[in-house]
N, C-alpha and C positions, 0 to 999 in steps of 0.2 A: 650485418651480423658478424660478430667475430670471429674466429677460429683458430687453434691449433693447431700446428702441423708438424712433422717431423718423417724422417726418411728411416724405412724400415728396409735394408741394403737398395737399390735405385728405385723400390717405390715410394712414393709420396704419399702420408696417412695423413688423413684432415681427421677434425675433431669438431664441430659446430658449440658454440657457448650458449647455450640457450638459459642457464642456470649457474648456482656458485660449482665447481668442478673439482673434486682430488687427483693427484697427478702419483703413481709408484708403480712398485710392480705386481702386487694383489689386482689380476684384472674382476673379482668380486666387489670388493670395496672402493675400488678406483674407478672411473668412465674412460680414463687416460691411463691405463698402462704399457709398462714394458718388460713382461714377466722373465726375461733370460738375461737381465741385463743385472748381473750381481752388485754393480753400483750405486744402485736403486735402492732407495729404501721402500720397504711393504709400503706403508705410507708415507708420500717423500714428502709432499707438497700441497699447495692449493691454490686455487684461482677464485675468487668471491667480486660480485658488484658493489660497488660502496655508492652511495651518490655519484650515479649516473658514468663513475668510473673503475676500469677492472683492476683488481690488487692481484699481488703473488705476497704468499708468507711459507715459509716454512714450518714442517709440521714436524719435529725435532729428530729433523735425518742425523742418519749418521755421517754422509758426506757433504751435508749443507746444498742451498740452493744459492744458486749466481742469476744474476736478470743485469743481462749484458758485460758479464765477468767481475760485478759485483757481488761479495756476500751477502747475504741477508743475514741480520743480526735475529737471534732470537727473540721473538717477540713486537717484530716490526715488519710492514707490510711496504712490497713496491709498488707502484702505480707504474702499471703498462702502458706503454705506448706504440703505434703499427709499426711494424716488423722485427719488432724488440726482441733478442734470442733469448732465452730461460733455459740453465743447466742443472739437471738434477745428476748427481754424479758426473760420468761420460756422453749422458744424455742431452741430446741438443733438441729443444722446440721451441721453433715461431709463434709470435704472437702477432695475429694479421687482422685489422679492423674488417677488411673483405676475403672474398676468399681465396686461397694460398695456390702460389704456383701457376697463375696469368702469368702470360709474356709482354701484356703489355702494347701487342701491335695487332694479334689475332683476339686475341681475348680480352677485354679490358671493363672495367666496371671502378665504380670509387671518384667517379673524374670533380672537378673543381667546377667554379662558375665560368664567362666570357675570361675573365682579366685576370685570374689568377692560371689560366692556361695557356700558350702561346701560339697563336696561329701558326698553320705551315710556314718555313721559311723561303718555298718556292713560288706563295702566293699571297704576298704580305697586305694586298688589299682583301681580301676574303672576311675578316674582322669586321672592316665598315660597309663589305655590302650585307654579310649580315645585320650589323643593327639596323641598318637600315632596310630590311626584309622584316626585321621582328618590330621595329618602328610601325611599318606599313601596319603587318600581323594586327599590333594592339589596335589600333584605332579599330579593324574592323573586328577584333572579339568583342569590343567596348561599344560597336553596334548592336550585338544578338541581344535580344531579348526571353530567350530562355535558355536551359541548361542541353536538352535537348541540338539545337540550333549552334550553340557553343561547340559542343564536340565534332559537329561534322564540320564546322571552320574550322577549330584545330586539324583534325585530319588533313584537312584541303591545303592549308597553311607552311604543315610541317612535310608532306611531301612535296610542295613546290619548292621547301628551303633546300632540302635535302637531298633533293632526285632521284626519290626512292620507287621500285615498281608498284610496289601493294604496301596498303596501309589499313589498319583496323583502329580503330577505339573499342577499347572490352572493358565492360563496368563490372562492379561485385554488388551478387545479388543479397538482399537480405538475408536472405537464407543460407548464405556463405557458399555459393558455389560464382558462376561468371556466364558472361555473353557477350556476343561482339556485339554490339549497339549500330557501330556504321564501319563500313567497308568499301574499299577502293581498288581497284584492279582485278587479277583473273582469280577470282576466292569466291567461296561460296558459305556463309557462315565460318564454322570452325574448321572446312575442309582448308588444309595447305597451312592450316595455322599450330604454330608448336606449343602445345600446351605445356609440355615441360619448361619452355622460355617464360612461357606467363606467369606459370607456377612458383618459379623461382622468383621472377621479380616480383610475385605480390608477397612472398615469404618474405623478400634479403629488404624489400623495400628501397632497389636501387636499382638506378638505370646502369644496361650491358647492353653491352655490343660484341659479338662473336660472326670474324669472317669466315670458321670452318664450326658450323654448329653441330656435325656428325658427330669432330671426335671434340668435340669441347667439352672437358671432367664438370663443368657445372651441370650438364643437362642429361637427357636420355630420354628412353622413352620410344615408340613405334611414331609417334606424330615427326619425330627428328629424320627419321625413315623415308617417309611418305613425301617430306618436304619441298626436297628437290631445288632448294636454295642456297646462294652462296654468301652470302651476306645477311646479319637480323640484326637489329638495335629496337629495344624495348624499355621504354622510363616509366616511373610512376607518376597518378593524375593525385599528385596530394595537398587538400584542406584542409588545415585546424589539424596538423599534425595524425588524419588519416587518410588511408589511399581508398580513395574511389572509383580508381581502375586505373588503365594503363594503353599508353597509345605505345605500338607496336608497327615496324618497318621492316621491310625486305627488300631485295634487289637479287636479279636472278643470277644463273651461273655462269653468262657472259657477260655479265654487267662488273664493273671496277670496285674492289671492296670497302666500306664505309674504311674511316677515318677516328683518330682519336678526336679531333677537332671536332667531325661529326655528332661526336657522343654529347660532345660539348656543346654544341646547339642547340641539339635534339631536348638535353635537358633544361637548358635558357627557355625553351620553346615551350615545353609542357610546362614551365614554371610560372612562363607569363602566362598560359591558357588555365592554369589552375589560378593566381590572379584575379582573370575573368572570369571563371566563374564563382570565384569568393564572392567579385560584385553584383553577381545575376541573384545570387542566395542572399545575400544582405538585402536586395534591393527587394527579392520574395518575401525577406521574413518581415520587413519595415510595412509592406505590403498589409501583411497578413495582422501584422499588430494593429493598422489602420483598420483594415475587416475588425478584425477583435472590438477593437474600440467602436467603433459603428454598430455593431452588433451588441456592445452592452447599452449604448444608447439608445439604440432601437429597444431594447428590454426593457429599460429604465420608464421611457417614454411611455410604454405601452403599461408596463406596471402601475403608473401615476393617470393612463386615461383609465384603466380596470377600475381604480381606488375610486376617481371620482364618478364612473359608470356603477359601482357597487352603490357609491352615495346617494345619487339620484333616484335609483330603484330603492332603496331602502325608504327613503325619501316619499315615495312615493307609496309602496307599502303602507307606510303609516298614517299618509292621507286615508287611504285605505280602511283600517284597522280602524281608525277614527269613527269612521261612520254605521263598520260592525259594531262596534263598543255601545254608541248612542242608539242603534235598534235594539240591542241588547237590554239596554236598562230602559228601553220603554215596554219589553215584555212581560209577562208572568211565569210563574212555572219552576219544578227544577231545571228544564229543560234551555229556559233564558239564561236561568242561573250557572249553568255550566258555558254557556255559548260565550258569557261576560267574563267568565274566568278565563276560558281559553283564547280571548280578543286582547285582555290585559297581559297574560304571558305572552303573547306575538307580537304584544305593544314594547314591552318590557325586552326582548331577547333584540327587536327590530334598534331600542333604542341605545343597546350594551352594541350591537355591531357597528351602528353611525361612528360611535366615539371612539370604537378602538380602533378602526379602522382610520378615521381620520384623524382621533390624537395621539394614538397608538399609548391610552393611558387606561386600566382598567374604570370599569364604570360605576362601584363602590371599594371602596376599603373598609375593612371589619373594626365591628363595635361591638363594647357592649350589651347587650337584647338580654331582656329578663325571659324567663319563660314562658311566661303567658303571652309575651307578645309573640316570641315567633309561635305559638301555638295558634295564636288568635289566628296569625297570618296565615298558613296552611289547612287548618283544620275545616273551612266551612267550602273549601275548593273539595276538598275528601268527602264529608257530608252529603255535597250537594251529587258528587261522582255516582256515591253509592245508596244516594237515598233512590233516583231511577231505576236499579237496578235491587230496589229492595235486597239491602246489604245493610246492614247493623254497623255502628261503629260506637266501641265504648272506649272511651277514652278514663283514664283515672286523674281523678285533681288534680290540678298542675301545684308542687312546691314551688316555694320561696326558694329562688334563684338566680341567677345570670349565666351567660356564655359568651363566650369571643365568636363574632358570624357577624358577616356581610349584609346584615338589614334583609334586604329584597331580594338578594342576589343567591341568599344561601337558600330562603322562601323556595325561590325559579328552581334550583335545584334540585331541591327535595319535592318539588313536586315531579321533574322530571323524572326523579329514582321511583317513587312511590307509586306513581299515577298509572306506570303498564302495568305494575302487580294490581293493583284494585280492579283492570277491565278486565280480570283473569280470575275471579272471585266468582263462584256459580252465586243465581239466585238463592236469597234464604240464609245467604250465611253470614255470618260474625265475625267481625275484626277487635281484636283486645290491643289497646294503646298503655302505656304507662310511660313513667319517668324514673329513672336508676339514679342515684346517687353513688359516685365513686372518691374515689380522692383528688384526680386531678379533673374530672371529667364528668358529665351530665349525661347520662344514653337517654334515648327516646326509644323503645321497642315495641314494633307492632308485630303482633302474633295473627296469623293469616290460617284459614282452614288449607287441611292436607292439600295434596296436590300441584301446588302451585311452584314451578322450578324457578332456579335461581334467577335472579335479576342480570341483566346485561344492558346497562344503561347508554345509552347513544352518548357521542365523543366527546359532546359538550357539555351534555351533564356529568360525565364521569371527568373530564378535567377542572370543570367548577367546585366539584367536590373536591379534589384536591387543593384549589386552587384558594376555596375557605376555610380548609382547615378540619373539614367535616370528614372521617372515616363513618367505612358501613360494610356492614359482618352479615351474613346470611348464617343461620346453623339452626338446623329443626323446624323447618316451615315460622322462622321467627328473626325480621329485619331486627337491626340494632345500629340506628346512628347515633355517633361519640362528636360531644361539641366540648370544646377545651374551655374550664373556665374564666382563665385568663390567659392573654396575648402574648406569656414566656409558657406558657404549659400549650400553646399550639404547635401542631407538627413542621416541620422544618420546611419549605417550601421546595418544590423540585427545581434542582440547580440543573444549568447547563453542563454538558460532558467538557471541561476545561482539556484546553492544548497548548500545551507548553512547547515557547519557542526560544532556543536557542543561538542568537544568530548578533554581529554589529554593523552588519549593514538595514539602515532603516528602510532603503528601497523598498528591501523586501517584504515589509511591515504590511503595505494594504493589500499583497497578493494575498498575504496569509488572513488579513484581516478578512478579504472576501470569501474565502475559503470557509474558513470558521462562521460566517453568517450565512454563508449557505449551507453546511451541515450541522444547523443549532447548536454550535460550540463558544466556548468562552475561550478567549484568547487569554493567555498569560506569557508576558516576556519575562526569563529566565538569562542567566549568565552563565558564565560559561565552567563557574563552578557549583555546583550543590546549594542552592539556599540552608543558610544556619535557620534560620525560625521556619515555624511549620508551614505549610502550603497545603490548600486542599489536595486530595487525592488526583491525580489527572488521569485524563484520560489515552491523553497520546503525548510524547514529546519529539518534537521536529528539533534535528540538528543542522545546520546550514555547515557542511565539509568548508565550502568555500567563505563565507564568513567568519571563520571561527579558528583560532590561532591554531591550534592542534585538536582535530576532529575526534581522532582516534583515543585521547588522554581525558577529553571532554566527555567520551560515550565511557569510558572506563570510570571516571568519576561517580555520577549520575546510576552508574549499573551497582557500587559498594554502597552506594545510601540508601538505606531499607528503604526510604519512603519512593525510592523508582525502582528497586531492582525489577519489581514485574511489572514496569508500565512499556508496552511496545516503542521502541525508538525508532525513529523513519530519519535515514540520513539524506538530505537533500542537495541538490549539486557536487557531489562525489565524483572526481575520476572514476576511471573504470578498476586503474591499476591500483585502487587501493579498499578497492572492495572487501577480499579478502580481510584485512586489519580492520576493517568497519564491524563488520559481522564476528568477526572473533572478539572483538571487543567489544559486543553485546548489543550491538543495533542488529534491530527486527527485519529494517527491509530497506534498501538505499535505490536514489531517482539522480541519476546523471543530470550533468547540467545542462539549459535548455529546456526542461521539461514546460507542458504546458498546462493549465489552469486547470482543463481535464482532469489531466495525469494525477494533480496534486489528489484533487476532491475524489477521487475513482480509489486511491491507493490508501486514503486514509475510512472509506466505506469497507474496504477488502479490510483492516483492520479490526475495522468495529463487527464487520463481522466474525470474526476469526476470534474476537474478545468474546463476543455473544456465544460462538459454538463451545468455547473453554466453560464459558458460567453453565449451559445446560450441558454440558458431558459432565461438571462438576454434580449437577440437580440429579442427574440418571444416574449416578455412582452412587450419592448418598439414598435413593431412592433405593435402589439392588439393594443394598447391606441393609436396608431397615425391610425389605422382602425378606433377606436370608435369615435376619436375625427374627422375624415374625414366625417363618417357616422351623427352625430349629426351637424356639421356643414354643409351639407347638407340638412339637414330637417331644420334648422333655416334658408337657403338664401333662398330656394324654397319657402317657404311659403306668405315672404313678395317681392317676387321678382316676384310672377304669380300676385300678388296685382299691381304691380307698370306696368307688363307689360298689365295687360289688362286696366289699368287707360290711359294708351301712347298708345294703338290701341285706344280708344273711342276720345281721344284727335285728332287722327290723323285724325278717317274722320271727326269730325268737322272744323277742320283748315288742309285740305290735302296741304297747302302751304309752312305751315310752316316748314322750312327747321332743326330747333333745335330740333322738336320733332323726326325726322326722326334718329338725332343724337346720342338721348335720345335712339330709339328703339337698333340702334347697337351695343350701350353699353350694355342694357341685355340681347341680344342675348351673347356679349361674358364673361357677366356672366354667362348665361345657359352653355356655353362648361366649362366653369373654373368648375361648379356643376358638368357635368358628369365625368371631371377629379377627382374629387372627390369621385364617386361613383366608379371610375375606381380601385382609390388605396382601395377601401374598399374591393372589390370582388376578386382582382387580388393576385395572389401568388407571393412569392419571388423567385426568385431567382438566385443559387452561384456562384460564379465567382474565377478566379485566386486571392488571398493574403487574404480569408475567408471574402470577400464583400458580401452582399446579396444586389440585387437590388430589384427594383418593375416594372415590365414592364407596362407602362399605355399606347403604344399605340404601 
């Protein structure tokens, strides 16, 4: 980490850069001030990150700023470099990549690899028995076979390099705090061990070494106390540019103080054991894609014996059905007669699941059927229901007609909707059929004696009816199915929830593919700016950060085009560090890279639900306002409507003749019932039905 520093008369002020910094003498507005120093300006200065490097500019001082007794021109920025002096005025501070004011011999941190540092001069072979100690090292890291086993050879490794007394490896836990995982010499867990040492180096993210670690300005702390040590060198364990933890060395108070050179090993050392263990986690996760893959093949496998174990029992079902069907029509009775109809729909539903199952192709497609045929088709299966059950059915003469419907298929269905309401008909009673002429459409409506509640058709028949085109209305103890009468006046078919993918690597084309056909989605590839022509509605749109030239420009785009501003955006393989600009930029929710198939299919479910609870908060909002507007329109009719009826009772006995007042009275009475219809939807609850309708029951 870098830092500021400067001398406030013989102390030394450090400053940490953890962010862009203003440097004057306003210690409000500044992080870096020097409020008595009249050469100062309130605002003198600044220090900002630019790509990955730190600048100085001047903020229009009055005595300008120098970075290394150069002026800064107005309106131009320096690029710092470690231990570069910056003058604001009289004002002198360091700019230091590590932190300021090491000597260098007791304290030291920052060091270089093997070969850009120079071995001792009094032990000029010390170089090649190291490599050849960290030679020895690799072969046997490149032995362990887990991550586990890895660290206690590291450990083992690096104090025989080093000749250190005590030695720990401490990992970082998920949860962000640490543990010592393995330990060597007189320790006990975290006893003897300096957590301010550790703490620093999982902050600075760099190996140190301090032979006097009481008064050493990096640390502090009661653990430094308790220590009792004369020597500490601690480096970080880091992968894929993050630290993992940290192996940690001591040597006691009569033991000779570690070395610069040392430091220098020490981090050669954990470099190659972080190394090995990159290879034990490649070699896990190659592992783990082999499991993966094995494991969709074993799904696969098993999904294709399911299909043909469905087939055979299906198969065999119908052998079955066969030989009910033939006892069936050697019978008499209504009673054969219904056993035949219900032998042929199980013949029928047996022989739609063979096909789709195995050609995965629906088992009719819609035509057009005059009325009398699909009448013909249903009505002697309904007759024969209800003639057992001494039940009436009056049908009215079929017109001269057609309809768009599935042949047999839409038949199966409408008996499936019809057939629970008819065994719900008490003895004795009467069913009234006709046929509606509309303009686009044909209703069939059976009117059913009181009593009988709404229909709730099992899954298959209520996506069959969908599926031909068929709607169906219940209102007043009176079905009403709508058959379209030609094939552009049928309802639209139910689409898949479309996901839109932004991304140009195609690799990733069949993760996403498997994805989307495990959560009934239609894939759509997308670019990386806005389609000009229209695109159905979507449902989700995936951005791939790492695919995709500029992630943050791309979700900005995508977010101004009405046709996505509200479609949730999932940004995929993102850094971490730019989450931030993802989300301000109008993405829903972002998946670091790495994630796995899980994660994908889990994160885009948490979506659709989160879409689902928006659409019914939306249904409960418009629901409340047509309560409150019920309720308020109620207290404005009553009020001037008990006015108007008690004026038409005073009117009535004085003229009990007159025939208009009596007319007058009927009419607010059947205002008073429209008022408690009113009162009714205020009090009364919703509710759910087949295709996410919510009703209101008022009576």
């Amino acid at each position: 980490m870098p830092f500021l520093s400067w001398f406030e008369g013989d102390v030394l002020v450090r400053h940490a850069l953890v962010g862009d910094c203003q440097m004057g003498r306003d210690p409000v507005l500044c992080p870096v001030a020097m409020p008595r120093d009249p050469s100062v300006s309130r605002v003198h200065a600044q220090v900002v990150r630019r790509n990955g490097q730190w600048c100085l500019s001047d903020l229009d001082s009055r005595n300008g700023t120098y970075a290394d007794e150069a002026l800064l021109a107005p309106g131009t920025e320096a690029v710092l470099g470690d231990g570069q002096v910056l003058r604001l005025g009289d004002w002198a501070i360091t700019f230091t990549q590590g932190f300021p004011g090491l000597d260098g011999v007791n304290f030291i941190e920052g060091v270089g690899d093997l070969f850009s540092e120079p071995p001792p001069a009094d032990d000029p072979g010390l170089l090649m028995r190291a490599l050849e100690l960290l030679h020895r090292s690799a072969d046997c890291l490149l032995e362990e076979g887990s991550s586990n086993a890895m660290f206690r050879r590291i450990l083992t490794e690096s104090m025989e390099l080093l000749g250190a007394d005590r030695g720990l490896v401490v990992m970082i836990d998920p949860g962000g705090g640490w543990r010592s995982l393995h330990r060597i010499g007189d320790l006990e867990d975290r006893q003897g061990l300096s957590r301010s040492v550790v703490d620093y180096v999982l902050e600075q993210q760099t190996a140190v070494l301090s032979n006097a670690p009481l008064i050493d300005p990096r640390f502090g702390g009661a653990s430094l106390v308790e220590l009792h040590r004369g020597a500490v060198m601690c480096a970080p364990l880091e992968v894929d540019q993050a630290v993992h933890g940290v192996l940690y060395l001591d040597r006691s108070l009569e033991g000779r103080p570690f070395t610069r050179f040392d430091l220098v090993l020490l981090k050669a050392f954990v470099r190659q054991g972080a190394l090995g263990l990159r290879h034990i986690q490649l070699a896990q996760r190659a592992s783990g894609q082999a499991d993966a893959q094995g494991e969709h093949l074993r799904l696969q496998a098993l999904h294709e014996r399911t299909l043909t174990r469905c087939s055979e029992l299906m198969g065999a079902m119908s052998s079955s059905l066969h030989w009910i069907q033939s006892y069936a029509e050697t019978g008499y009775g209504d009673r054969a007669a219904i056993l035949k109809h219900h032998a042929e729909r199980l013949q029928f539903l047996v022989g739609s699941g063979l096909q789709e199952t195995l050609l995965e192709v629906p088992f009719e497609t819609p035509v057009s059927t005059s009325l009398g045929a699909l009448q013909e088709t249903v009505e002697p299966a309904w007759r024969d229901l209800l003639r057992i059950r001494d039940i009436s059915l009056v049908l009215e003469p079929v017109p001269r007609g057609s309809v768009w419907a599935a042949g047999n298929l839409a038949a199966q269905a409408l008996n499936g909707l019809v057939e629970p309401i008819l065994m719900q008909i008490p003895e004795g009673a009467s069913v009234h059929g006709e046929w509606l002429e509309q303009t686009a459409n044909w209703t069939l409506r059976l009117t059913f004696p009181g009593g009988i509640p709404i229909p709730t058709p099992d899954p298959w028949t209520f996506h069959t009816l969908q599926e031909a085109g068929i709607l169906w209305r219940w209102n007043d103890q009176s079905l009403s199915m709508v058959f379209p009468r030609q094939v552009d006046q049928a309802p639209e078919p139910a689409h898949h929830p479309i996901l839109g993918l932004v991304t140009e690597e195609f690799e990733l084309m069949w993760l996403f593919e498997s994805v989307a056909a495990a959560g009934a989605l239609a894939l759509l590839p997308l670019e990386s700016e806005p389609p000009h022509l229209p695109v159905p509605p979507l449902s989700y749109l995936v951005i791939d950060a790492k695919g995709t030239p500029d992630a943050v420009a791309c979700i900005e785009a995508y977010r101004r085009n009405p046709a996505f501003a509200t479609v949730p955006i999932l940004a995929v393989r993102a850094p971490d560090e730019l989450y931030p600009e993802l989300l301000a930029a109008g993405a829903t929710d972002c998946l670091p890279d790495g994630f796995r198939w899980e994660t994908l299919h889990h994160r885009l479910q948490v979506l659709k639900g989160h879409e689902e609870l928006q659409r019914k908060a939306l249904a409960v909002e418009r629901l409340e306002s047509l309560r409150q507007m019920a309720g308020t329109l109620k207290h404005e009719i009553n009020n001037p409507l008990a006015v108007i009826s008690m004026q038409v009772e005073l009117l009535i006995r004085k003229y009990p003749d007159e025939p208009k007042l009596s007319k007058v009275m009927e009419m607010v009475e059947r205002i008073r019932v429209l008022v408690q219809v009113l009162q009714k939807m205020r009090e009364s609850t919703p509710e759910e039905y087949p295709g996410g309708a919510s009703i209101l029951k008022l009576g």
